[in-house]
N, C-alpha and C positions, 0 to 999 in steps of 0.2 A: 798527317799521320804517316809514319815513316810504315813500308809493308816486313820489314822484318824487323823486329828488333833483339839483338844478341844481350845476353848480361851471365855472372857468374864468373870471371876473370878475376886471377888476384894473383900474389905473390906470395909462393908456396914455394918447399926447401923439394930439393931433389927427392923423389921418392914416394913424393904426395899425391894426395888425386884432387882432381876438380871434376863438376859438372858443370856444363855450359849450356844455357835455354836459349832457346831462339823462337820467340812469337811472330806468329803471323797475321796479321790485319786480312782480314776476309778470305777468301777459296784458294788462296796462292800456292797452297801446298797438289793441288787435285791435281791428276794429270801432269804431274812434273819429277824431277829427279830434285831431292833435297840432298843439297851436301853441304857440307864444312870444309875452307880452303884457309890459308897462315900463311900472312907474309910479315919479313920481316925488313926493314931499313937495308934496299942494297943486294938481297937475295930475292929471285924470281916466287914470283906465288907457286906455291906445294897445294895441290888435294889433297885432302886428309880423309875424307871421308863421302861418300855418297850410298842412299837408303832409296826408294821406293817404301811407296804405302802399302805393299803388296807382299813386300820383301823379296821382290821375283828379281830386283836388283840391288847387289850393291857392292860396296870398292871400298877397300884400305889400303891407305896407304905404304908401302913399305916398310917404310920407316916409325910405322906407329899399331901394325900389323901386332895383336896382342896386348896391347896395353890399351886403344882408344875404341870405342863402339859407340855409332850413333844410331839413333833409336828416335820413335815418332811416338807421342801422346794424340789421338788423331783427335777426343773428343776435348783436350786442352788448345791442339791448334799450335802445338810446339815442340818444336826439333831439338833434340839434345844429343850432348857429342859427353861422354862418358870418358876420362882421362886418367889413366890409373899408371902409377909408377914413373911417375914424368919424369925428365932430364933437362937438364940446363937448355938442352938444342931445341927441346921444347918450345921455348921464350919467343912470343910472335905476338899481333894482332890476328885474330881469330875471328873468319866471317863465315855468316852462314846463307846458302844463296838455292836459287831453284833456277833449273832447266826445264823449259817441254820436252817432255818425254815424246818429243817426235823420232828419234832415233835408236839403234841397240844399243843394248849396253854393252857396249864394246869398252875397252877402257883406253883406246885411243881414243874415240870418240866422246866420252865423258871429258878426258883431260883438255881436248880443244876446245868445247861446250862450256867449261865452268872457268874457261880464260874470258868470256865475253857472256858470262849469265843472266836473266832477263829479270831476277830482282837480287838484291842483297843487303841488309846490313850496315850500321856504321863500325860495328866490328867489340868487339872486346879482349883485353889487352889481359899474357896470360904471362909472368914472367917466373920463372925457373929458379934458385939460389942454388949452387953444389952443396 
């Protein structure tokens, strides 16, 4: 049994929204940084997003700063990344992954941490139309 599993990916026209679930296979979420990171064929993995259970952390992206929010179901066990007003640039495979929260939330430190995360996802694929 895979410990995250992502779903809710699809092909949607400019402008639309998705939501994305990400379930967790037992305690994986406690004591960690949940985030959502997009990569695409050829371009470097982007964070997109990282929450706390506590909401005492959390990070968006530049690039998605208003349009994306993720958000925890604590008694579901699953992380969802909320997509509103997308764009073509949007278009990526879409993972969701945990860090131990051994460190601040710095957001240099987040972006180093979620290049080598301690579980993740096979990912789900979110494509864009103009």
């Amino acid at each position: 049994q895979l410990p995250l599993v992502e779903s809710g990916g699809d092909s949607v026209e400019a402008g639309g929204s998705l939501r994305l679930s990400c379930v967790a296979s037992g305690d994986i979420f406690s004591g960690s940084y949940m985030g959502w990171f997009r990569q695409t064929p050829g371009k470097e993995r982007e964070l997109v997003a990282v929450i706390t259970t506590d909401r005492s952390c959390t990070y968006t992206a530049t690039s998605v700063r208003g349009r994306f929010t993720a958000s925890q179901d604590v008694a579901e066990n699953t992380l969802y990344l909320q997509m509103n007003s997308l764009k073509p640039e949007d278009t990526a495979m879409y993972y969701c992954a945990t860090v131990l929260r051994t460190r601040p939330c710095v957001t240099s430190i987040l972006l180093a941490n979620f290049k080598a995360p301690r579980y993740w996802g096979q990912g789900t694929q979110v494509t864009v139309s103009p």
